[in-house]
C-alpha positions as MATLAB code, in Angstrom:
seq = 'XXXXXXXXXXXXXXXXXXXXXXXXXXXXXXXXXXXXXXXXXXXXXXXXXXXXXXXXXXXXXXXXXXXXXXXXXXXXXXXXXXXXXXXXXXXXXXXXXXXXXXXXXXXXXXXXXXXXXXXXXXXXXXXXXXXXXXXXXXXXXXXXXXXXXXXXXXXXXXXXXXXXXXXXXXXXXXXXXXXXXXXXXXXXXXXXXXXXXXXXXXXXXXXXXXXXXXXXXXXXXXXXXXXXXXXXXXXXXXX';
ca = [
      -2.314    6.719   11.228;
      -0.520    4.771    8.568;
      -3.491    2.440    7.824;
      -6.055    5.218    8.171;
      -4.335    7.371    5.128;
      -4.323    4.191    3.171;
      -7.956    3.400    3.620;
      -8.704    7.355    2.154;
      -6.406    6.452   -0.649;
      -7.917    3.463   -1.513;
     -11.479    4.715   -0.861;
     -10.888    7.811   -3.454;
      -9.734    5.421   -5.989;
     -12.981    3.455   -6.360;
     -15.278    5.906   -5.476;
     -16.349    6.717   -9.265;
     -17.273    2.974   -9.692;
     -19.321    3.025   -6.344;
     -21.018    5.880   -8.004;
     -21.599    4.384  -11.479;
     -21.892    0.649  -10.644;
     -20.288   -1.251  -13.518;
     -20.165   -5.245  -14.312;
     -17.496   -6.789  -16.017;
     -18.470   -8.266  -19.508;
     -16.228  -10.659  -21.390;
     -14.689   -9.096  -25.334;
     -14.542  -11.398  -28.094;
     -10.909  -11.266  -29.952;
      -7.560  -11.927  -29.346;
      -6.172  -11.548  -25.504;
      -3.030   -9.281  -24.781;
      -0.422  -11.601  -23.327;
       1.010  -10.023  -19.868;
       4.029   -7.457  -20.720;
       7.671   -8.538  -20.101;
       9.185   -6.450  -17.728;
      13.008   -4.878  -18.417;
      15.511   -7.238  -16.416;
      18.869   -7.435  -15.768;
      20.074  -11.068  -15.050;
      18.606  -14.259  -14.509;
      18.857  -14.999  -10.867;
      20.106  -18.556  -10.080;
      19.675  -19.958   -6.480;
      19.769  -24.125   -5.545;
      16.638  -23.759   -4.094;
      15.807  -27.091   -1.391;
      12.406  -28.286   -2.225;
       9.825  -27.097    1.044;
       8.086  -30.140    1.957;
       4.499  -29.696    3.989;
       3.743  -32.374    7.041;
       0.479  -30.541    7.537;
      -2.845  -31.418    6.181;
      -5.341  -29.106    4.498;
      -7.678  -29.197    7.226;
      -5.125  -28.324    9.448;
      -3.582  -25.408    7.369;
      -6.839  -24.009    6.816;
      -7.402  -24.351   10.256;
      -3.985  -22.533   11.948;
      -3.471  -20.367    9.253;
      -3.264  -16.373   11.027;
      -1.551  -13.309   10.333;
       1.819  -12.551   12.627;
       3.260   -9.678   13.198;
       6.117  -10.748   15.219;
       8.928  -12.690   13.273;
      12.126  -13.382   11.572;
      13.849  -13.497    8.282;
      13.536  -17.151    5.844;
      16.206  -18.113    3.448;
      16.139  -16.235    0.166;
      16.051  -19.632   -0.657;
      12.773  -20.694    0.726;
      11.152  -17.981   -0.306;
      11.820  -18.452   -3.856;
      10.929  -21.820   -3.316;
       7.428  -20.958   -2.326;
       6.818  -18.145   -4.956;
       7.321  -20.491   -8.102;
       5.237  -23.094   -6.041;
       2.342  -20.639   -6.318;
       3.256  -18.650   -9.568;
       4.107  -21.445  -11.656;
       1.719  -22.666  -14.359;
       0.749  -25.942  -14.858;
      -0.428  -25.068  -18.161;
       0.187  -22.348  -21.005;
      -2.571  -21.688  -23.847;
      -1.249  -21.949  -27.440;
      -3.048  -20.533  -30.397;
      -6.944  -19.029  -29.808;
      -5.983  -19.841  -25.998;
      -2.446  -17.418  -25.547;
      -2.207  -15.921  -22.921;
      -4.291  -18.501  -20.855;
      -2.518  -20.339  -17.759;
      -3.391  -22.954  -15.004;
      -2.227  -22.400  -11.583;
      -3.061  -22.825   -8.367;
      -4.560  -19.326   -7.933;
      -8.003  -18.699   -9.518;
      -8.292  -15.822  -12.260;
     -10.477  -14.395  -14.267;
     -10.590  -15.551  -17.523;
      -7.892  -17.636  -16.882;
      -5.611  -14.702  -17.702;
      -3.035  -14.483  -14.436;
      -2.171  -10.896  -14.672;
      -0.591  -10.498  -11.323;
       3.263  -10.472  -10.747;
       5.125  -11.168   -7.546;
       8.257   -8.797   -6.934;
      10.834   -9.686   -4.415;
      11.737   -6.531   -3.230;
      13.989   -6.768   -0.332;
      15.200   -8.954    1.899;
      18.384  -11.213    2.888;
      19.827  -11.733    0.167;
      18.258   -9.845   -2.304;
      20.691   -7.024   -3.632;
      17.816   -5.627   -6.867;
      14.453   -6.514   -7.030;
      13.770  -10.335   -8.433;
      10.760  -11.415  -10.165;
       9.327  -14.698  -11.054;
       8.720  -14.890  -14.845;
       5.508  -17.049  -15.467;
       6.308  -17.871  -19.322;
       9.941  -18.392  -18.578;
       9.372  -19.871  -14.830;
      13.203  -18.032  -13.902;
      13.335  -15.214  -11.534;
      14.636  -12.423  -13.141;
      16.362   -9.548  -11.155;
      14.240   -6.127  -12.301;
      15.791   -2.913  -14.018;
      15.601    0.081  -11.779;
      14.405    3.646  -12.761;
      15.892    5.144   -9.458;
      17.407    3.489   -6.732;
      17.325    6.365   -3.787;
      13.657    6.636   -4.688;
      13.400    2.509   -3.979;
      15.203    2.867   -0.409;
      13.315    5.359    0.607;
       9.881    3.617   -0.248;
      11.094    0.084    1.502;
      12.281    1.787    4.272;
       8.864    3.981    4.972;
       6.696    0.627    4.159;
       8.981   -1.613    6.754;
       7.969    1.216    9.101;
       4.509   -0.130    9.162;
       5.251   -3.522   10.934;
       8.262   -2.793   12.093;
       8.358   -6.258   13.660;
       7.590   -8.082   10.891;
      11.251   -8.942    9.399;
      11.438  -10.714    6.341;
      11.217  -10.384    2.878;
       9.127   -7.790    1.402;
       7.496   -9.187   -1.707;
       5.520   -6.720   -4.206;
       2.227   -7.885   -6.106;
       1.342   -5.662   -9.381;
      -1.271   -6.531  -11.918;
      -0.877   -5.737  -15.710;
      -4.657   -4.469  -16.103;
      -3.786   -3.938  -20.057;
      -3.874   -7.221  -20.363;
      -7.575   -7.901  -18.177;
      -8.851   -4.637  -20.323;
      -8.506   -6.680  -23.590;
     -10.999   -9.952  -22.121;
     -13.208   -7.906  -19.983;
     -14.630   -4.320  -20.669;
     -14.371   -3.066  -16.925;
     -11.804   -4.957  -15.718;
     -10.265   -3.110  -12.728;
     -12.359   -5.419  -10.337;
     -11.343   -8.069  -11.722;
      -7.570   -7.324  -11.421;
      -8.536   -6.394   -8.157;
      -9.759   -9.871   -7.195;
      -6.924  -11.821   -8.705;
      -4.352   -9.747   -6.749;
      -6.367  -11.181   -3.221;
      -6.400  -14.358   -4.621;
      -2.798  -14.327   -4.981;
      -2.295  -12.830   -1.365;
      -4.524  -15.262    0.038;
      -2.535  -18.448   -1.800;
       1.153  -16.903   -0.576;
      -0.833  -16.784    2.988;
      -2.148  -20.252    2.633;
       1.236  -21.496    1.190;
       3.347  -20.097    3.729;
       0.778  -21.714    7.019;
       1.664  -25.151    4.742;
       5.286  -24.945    4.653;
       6.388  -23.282    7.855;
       6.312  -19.776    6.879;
       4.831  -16.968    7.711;
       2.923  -14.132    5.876;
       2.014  -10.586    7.328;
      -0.148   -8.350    4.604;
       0.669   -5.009    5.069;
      -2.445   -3.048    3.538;
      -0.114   -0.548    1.428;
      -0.654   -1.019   -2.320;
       3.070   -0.713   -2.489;
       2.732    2.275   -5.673;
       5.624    4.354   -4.368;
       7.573    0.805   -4.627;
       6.917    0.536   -8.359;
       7.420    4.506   -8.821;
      11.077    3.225   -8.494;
      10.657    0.170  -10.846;
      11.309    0.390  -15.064;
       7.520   -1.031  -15.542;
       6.707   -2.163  -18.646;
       4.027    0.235  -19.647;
       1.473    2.703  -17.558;
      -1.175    0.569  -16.816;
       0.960   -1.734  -14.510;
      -1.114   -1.438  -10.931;
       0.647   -2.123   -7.586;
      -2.121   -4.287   -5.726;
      -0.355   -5.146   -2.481;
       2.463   -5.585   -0.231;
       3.191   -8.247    1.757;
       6.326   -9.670    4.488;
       7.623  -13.401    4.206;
       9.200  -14.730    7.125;
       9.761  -17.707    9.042;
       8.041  -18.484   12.682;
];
């Protein structure tokens, strides 16, 4: 019943663009830089490096969603976000905003955030800052309201036990390179999901999507501004 009332959600939200078909067309100007969100501390964590015996062939091989399994260090888990958040390269000047990572996005613009939400260890929500490459723990708008949302969502795969991480996309930021740009913040949130997935096969995790947007999560967050869209929730865990 769970996943059937988030299919009707989801379905009601992009019905107007089934409708009225619209393509994505790039703007000429300057590109709004993703917003900062409010935080509290920077979170500090010796963090052992993950190291991968497996090839590529044979993580794109075994790679599969569980739904049975247990929690990872806090420590690994950080590990692996900044391995797949991190840029490799941040634009200067005409190209601001701009960053290489592993992850392909449109325009080269990376709007998606990951949120750590719960999980061993994990006391307020941590997020990995892209420009600063620190986790950061998150500002809170209402904490009861936060319980109550992780505890419903860890309802859905109740055997999935891990750490629940939170993707959002800042679609401000997509708006100002791309008139219509909700598919295309769309698409960059799977393409983060996807490389978590793929990371976590490589390093001897585990990764269990949990097709919930995760928007009464961020109900409870201090987002930047209103155009912050929850894209996706998914549990880390170890085999």
């Amino acid at each position: 019943m769970v996943f059937v009332a988030v299919a009707e959600n989801t379905s009601r939200r992009w019905r107007p663009s089934l409708v009225s078909p619209t393509e994505p067309a790039p703007k000429i100007g300057p590109v709004l830089e993703k917003a900062a969100w409010e935080t509290t501390s920077v979170f500090d964590s010796a963090r052992p490096k993950l190291v991968s015996q497996k090839s590529f062939d044979c993580v794109l091989n075994h790679r599969r969603t569980m739904r049975i399994f247990s929690s990872a260090s806090l420590e690994s888990v950080l590990d692996l976000v900044q391995r797949v958040f991190e840029p490799h390269y941040i634009g200067r000047g005409v190209f601001s905003g701009r960053k290489r990572k592993m992850i392909v996005s449109a325009g080269a613009l990376h709007p998606i955030d990951i949120i750590i939400v719960s999980g061993v260890g994990v006391s307020d929500p941590i997020i990995f800052c892209d420009k600063s490459q620190k986790f950061l723990t998150l500002a809170l708008s209402n904490r009861c309201e936060l319980a109550i949302a992780v505890n419903e969502v860890e309802k859905i795969v109740p055997t999935a036990v891990g750490h629940l991480l939170l993707f959002v996309g800042d679609l401000r930021s997509v708006a100002s390179a791309y008139s219509e740009p909700e598919s295309l913040l769309w698409r960059d949130g799977g393409a983060a999901i996807q490389a978590c997935s793929m990371a976590a096969e490589a390093y001897g995790l585990t990764c269990c999507p949990l097709g919930h947007t995760g928007q009464s999560i961020l109900n409870a967050l201090r987002a930047p501004h209103s155009n912050i869209v929850a894209i996706g929730l998914v549990v880390l865990g170890k085999k």
